[in-house]
DODRENLUM-877917 format. One line per 3 residues: number of its first residue (from 1); for each residue x, z, y of C-alpha. Coordinates in steps of 0.1 Angstrom, whole numbers. Example, Ala and Ser with C-alpha at 12.3 -4.5 7.8 and 13.67 -1.06 7.14 Angstrom:
1> 123 78 -45  137 71 -11;
# end
This chain:
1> -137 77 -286  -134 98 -314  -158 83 -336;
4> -137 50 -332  -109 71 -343  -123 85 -375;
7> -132 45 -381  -99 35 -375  -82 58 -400;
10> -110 54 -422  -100 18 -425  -65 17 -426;
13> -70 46 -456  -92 14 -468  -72 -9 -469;
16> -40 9 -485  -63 26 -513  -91 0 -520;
19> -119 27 -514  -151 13 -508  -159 15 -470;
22> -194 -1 -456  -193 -32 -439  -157 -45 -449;
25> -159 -45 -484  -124 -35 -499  -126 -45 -535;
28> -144 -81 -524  -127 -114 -522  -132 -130 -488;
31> -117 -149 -464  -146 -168 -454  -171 -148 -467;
34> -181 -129 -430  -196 -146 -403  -203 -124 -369;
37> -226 -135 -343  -247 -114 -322  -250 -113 -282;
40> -255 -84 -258  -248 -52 -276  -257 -28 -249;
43> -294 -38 -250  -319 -22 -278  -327 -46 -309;
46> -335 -77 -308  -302 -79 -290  -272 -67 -308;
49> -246 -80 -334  -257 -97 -369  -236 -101 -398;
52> -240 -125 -424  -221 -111 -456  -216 -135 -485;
55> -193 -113 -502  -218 -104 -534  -225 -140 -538;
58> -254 -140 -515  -259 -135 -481  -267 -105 -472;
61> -279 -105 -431  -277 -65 -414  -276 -51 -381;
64> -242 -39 -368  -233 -22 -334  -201 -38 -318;
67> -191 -44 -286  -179 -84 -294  -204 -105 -282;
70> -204 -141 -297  -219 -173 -280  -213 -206 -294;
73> -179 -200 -297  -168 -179 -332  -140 -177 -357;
76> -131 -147 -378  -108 -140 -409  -109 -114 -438;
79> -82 -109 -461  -85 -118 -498  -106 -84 -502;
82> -127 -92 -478  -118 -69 -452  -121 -80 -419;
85> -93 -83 -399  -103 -100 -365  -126 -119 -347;
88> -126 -138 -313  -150 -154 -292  -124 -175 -275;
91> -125 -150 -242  -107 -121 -266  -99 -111 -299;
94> -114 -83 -312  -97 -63 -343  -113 -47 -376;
97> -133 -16 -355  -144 -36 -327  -119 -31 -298;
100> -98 -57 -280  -69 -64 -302  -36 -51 -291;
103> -24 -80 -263  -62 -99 -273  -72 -100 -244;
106> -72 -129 -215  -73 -157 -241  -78 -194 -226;
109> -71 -185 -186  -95 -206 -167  -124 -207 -142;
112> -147 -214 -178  -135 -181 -195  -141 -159 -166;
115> -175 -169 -162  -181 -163 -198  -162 -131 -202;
118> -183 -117 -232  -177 -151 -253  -176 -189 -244;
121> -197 -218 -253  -179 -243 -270  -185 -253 -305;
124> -154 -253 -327  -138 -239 -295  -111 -217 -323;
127> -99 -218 -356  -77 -189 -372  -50 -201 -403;
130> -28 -182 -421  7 -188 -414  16 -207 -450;
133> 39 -179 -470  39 -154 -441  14 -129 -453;
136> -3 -105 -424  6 -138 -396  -24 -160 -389;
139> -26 -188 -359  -53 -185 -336  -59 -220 -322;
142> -80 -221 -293  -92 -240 -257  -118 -242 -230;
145> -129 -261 -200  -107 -269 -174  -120 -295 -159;
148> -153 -283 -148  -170 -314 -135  -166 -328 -165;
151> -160 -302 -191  -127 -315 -203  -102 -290 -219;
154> -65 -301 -202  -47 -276 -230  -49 -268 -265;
157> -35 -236 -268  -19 -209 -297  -22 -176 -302;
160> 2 -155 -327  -13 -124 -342  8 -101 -369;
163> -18 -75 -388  14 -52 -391  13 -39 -353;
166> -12 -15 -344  -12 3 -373  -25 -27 -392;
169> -53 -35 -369  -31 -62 -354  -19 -74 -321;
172> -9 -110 -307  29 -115 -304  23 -144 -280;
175> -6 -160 -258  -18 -190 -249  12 -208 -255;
178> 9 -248 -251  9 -272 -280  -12 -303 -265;
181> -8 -304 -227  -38 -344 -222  -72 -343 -215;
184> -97 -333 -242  -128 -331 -252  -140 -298 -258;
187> -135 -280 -292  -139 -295 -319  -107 -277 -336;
190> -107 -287 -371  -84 -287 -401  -79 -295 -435;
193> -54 -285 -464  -23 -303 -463  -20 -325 -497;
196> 10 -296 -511  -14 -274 -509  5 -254 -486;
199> 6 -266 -450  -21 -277 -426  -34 -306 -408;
202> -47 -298 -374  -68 -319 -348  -82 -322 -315;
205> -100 -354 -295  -85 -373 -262  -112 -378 -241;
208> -120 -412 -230  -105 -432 -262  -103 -434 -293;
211> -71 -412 -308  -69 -383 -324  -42 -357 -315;
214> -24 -342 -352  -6 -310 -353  10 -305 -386;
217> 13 -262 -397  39 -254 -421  60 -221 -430;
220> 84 -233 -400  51 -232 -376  31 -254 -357;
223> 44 -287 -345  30 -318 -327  27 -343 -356;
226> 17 -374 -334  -20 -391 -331  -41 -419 -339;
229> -63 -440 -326  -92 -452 -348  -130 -450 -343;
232> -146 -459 -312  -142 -447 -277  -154 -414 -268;
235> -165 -403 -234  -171 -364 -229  -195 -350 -254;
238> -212 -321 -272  -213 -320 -308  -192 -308 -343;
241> -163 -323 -362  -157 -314 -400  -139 -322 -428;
244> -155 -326 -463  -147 -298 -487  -125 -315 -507;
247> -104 -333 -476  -114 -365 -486  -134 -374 -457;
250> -141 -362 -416  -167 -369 -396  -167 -368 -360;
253> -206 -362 -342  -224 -363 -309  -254 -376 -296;
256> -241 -373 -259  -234 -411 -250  -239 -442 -276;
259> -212 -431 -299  -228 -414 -320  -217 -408 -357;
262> -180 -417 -371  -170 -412 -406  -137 -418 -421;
265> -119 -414 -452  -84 -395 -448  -56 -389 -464;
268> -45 -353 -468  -5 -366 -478  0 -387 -444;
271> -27 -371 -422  -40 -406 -414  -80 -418 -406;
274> -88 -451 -425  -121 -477 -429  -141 -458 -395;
277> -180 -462 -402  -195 -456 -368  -232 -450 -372;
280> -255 -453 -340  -286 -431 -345  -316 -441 -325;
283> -330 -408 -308  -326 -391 -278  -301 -361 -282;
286> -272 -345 -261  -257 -323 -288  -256 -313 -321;
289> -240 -305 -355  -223 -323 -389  -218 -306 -422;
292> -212 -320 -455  -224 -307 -488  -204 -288 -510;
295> -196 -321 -536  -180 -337 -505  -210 -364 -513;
298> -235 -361 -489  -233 -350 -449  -259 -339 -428;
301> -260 -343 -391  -285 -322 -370  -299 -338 -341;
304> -318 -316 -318  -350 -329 -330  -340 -344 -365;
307> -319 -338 -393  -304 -365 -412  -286 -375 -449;
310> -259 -397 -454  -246 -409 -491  -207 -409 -482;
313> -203 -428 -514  -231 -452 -506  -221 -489 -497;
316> -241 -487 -468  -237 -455 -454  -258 -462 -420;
319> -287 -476 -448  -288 -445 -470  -298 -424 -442;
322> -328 -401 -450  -344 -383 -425  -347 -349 -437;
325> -363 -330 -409  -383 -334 -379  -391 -300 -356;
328> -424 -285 -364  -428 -272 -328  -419 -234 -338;
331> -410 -212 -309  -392 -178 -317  -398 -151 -304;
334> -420 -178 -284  -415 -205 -260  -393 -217 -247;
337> -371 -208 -275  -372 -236 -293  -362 -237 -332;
340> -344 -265 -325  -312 -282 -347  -279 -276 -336;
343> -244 -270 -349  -246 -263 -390  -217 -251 -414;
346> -216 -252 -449  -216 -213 -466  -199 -196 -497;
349> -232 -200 -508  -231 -232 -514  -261 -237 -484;
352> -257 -254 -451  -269 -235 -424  -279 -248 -390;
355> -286 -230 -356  -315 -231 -334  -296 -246 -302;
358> -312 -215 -284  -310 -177 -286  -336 -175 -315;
361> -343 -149 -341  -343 -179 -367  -319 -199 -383;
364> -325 -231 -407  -307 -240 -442  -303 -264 -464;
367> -307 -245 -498  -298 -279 -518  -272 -296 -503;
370> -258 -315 -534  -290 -327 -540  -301 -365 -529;
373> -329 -370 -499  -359 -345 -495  -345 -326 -529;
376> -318 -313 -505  -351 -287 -499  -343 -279 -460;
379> -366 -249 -450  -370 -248 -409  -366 -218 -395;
382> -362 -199 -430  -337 -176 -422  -347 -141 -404;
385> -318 -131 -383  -320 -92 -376  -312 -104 -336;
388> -313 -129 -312  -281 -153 -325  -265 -175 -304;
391> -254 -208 -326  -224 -187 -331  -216 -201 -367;
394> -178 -196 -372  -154 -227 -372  -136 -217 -409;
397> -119 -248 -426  -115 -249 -469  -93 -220 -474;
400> -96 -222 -510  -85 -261 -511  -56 -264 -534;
403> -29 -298 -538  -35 -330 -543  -28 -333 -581;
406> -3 -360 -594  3 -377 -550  37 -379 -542;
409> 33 -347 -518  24 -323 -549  57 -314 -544;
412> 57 -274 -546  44 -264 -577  10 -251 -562;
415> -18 -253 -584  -49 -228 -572  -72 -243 -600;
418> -48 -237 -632  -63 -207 -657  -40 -181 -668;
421> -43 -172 -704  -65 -143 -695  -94 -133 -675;
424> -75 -113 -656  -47 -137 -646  -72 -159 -641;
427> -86 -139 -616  -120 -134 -628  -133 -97 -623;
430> -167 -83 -623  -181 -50 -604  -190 -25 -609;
433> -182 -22 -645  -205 -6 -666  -234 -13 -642;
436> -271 -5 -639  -279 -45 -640  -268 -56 -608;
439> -232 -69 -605  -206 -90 -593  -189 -116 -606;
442> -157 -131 -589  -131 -159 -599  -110 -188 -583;
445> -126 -212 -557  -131 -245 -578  -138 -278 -568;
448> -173 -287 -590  -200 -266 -599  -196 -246 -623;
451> -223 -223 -652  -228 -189 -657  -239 -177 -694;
454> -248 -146 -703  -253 -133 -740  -265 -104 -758;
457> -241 -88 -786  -262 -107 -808  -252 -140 -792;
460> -291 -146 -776  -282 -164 -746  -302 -141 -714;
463> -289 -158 -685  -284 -193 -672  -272 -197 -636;
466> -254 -226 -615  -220 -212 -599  -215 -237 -565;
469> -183 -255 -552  -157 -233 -538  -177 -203 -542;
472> -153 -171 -550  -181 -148 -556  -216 -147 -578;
475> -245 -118 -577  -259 -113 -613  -293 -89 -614;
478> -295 -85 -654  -328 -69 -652  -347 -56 -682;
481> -321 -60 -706  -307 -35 -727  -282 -13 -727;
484> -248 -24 -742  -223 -49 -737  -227 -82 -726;
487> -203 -116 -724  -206 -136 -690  -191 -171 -697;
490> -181 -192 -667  -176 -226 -669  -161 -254 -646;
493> -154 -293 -657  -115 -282 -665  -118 -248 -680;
496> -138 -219 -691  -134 -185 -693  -151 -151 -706;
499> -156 -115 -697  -176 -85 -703  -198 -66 -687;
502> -215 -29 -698  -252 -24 -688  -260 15 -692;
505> -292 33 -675;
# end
């Protein structure tokens, strides 16, 4: 107890001085850049929490010891320093040390959640957003099964939480409070910047058709903003919803029943679906994941067994498929823990990663995603997780997504993407600053991919490097160079801009 005390003024101390503190990362832009999983704390390693940092530009995978336990279900948010600020499995939310949040617990009251006390199993089962210009307020929107015969959720539910209570560790002001009262299918929260570049789109599935439920979150709050019916028919299923980083498309998967596949452009001003592409895909499958690459281009969808490409801009969508992957029969630790393909997500990285579908000690990615067909360079089972992990790959949407430039709703004056006439309005930092070689670069989220260069005084160019889409963050190891200053030059389609860095020994 008091160790957990000496952490918790440690942190707030953190957070209101920028000292470095492990783990959280004070000086770090973030957001999105942790992901938590982990299962069963109290047991010895394998078992335990695992972290995946992507705060230095790379991921960076470690042990930690917390009591959160996360199954399929995950969501988390950091601040824009990367510090942590809370996590939930969608049975509780959990604040920045590890305990239940102040009023977290008894999220999503059903017969489901109290089976599952130490985290559900529901993919996409919550999202957290920031409540657009209320810093410190973030929605937690979450659900379960109700309907246990058929595992349909009957509510989609809200959750309020202020960072300012608790000492800044945060409580929830309200609970479980309705906003869809219908018959859903489970999870599959998702959401997408609104075209000002301010506000949110929101949805949720109706069982048994073909309509889409839209909540629409603005500074005002969270409102009902109607549905839709497009696509085909959808029976109860298992699977993964996403939007394309740049909110110009959504695709809706599962291989439970003949549906299968839907794609769909959409229109981030209106909120509406248009020219559905449903895409039966012949194999034998009863869940699974969808993730598209960071260019918005091409979207993968993981089968159990197989994992596919699709060319979004392709004529023929269903034609372009390419099979990417086939399971090579690995077993970890050993049977029957298949390294199967399950739900993926797309990474600061710029990777797609993709779970086992069991309680492995692997995990798959897709170092390439841009890239067209077998180039894409999927490695099975690549990633060594430091524990067993769980599929619990957090549900976060594009935070960094700015307006839609020149529509009739770029109506607020918002532009994330515009330079400011130096580095440092333009946001662009590097740390630590004069280094021993390694360092970190950070800047604005932008929409292409971007170039590192890296000269000598002398103007010798000693570093070339690709910067991905919507990556805030970039790890640069300048080894055996010599001491003295150096110019990093970033460069994007619209812009470019310079800083320095000092290497000493």
């Amino acid at each position: 107890m008091a160790q957990k005390a000496a952490i918790r003024l440690l942190l707030v101390w953190c957070m209101v001085h920028g000292a470095g503190f492990p783990h959280y990362a004070c000086a770090q832009q973030g957001l999105n850049n942790l992901w938590m999983g982990g299962t069963n704390s109290e047991e010895p390693l394998p078992f335990g929490g695992t972290d995946l940092d992507f705060s230095s530009g790379s991921v960076v995978l470690s042990y930690v010891q917390r009591d959160i336990d996360f199954r399929r279900t995950s969501a988390n948010i950091t601040d824009a320093d990367g510090n942590l600020l809370s996590s939930t499995n969608g049975a509780y939310i959990a604040n920045a040390i590890g305990d239940t949040m102040l009023n977290g617990g008894g999220l999503n009251p059903s017969q489901y959640t109290s089976w599952w006390p130490e985290g559900l199993h529901i993919a996409q089962g919550c999202l957290i957003l920031p409540k657009p210009n209320a810093p410190g307020i973030y929605y937690l929107l979450h659900g379960t099964i109700d309907d246990l015969s058929s595992s349909l959720s009957h509510h989609l539910y809200m959750t309020t939480i202020d960072m300012s209570l608790d000492s800044g560790l945060g409580g929830a002001v309200s609970k479980n409070e309705v906003l869809i009262a219908d018959t859903l299918n489970e999870g599959r929260i998702t959401a997408v910047r609104h075209a000002n570049g301010r506000d949110w789109w929101v949805f949720c599935f109706k069982a048994n058709t073909n309509i889409h439920h839209r909540l629409l979150v603005t500074p005002s709050g969270v409102s009902v903003n109607g549905n839709q019916a497009i696509g085909v028919v959808r029976t109860p299923d298992h699977g993964q919803a996403c939007f394309s980083p740049d909110g110009s498309r959504y695709a809706y998967y599962s291989g439970f029943g003949t549906a299968d596949l839907d794609i769909f452009d959409f229109d981030r001003c209106t909120g509406l679906f248009s020219n559905p592409v449903n895409i039966p895909i012949d194999d034998s499958n009863s869940f699974g994941g969808a993730a598209f690459s960071p260019n918005s281009r091409f979207l993968y969808v993981t089968s159990v067994l197989d994992v596919y490409q699709y060319d979004t801009e392709a004529s023929d969508i269903a034609a372009s498929m390419v099979h990417i992957a086939h399971w090579d029969s690995t077993y970890s630790p050993g049977p029957p823990f298949a390294t199967v393909f399950d739900i993926a997500q797309l990474a600061p990285d710029g990777k797609i990663y993709i779970g086992t579908g069991n309680s492995t000690l692997r995990m798959h990615v897709i170092n390439d995603p841009d890239e067209p067909g077998l180039a894409c360079n999927m490695v099975q089972h690549g990633v060594v997780m430091p524990t067993y992990y769980t599929n619990s790959l957090p549900n976060h949407p594009n935070y960094f997504l700015g307006p839609v430039d020149g529509s009739v709703c770029d109506s607020l004056g918002i532009n994330t993407l515009t330079p400011g006439p130096s580095p440092r309005e333009r946001g662009v930092r590097v740390y630590p600053n004069p280094s021993h070689g390694a360092f970190t670069l950070s800047y604005p989220a932008q929409p292409t991919v971007g170039q590192l260069e890296i000269r000598d005084v002398a103007g010798r160019v000693v570093m070339e490097e690709r910067i991905p889409q919507w990556s805030t963050v970039h790890q640069v190891e300048l080894t055996g160079q010599a001491t003295g200053m150096y110019q990093c030059k970033l460069t994007w389609a619209k812009w470019s801009v310079a800083t320095h860095v000092i290497l000493e020994r």
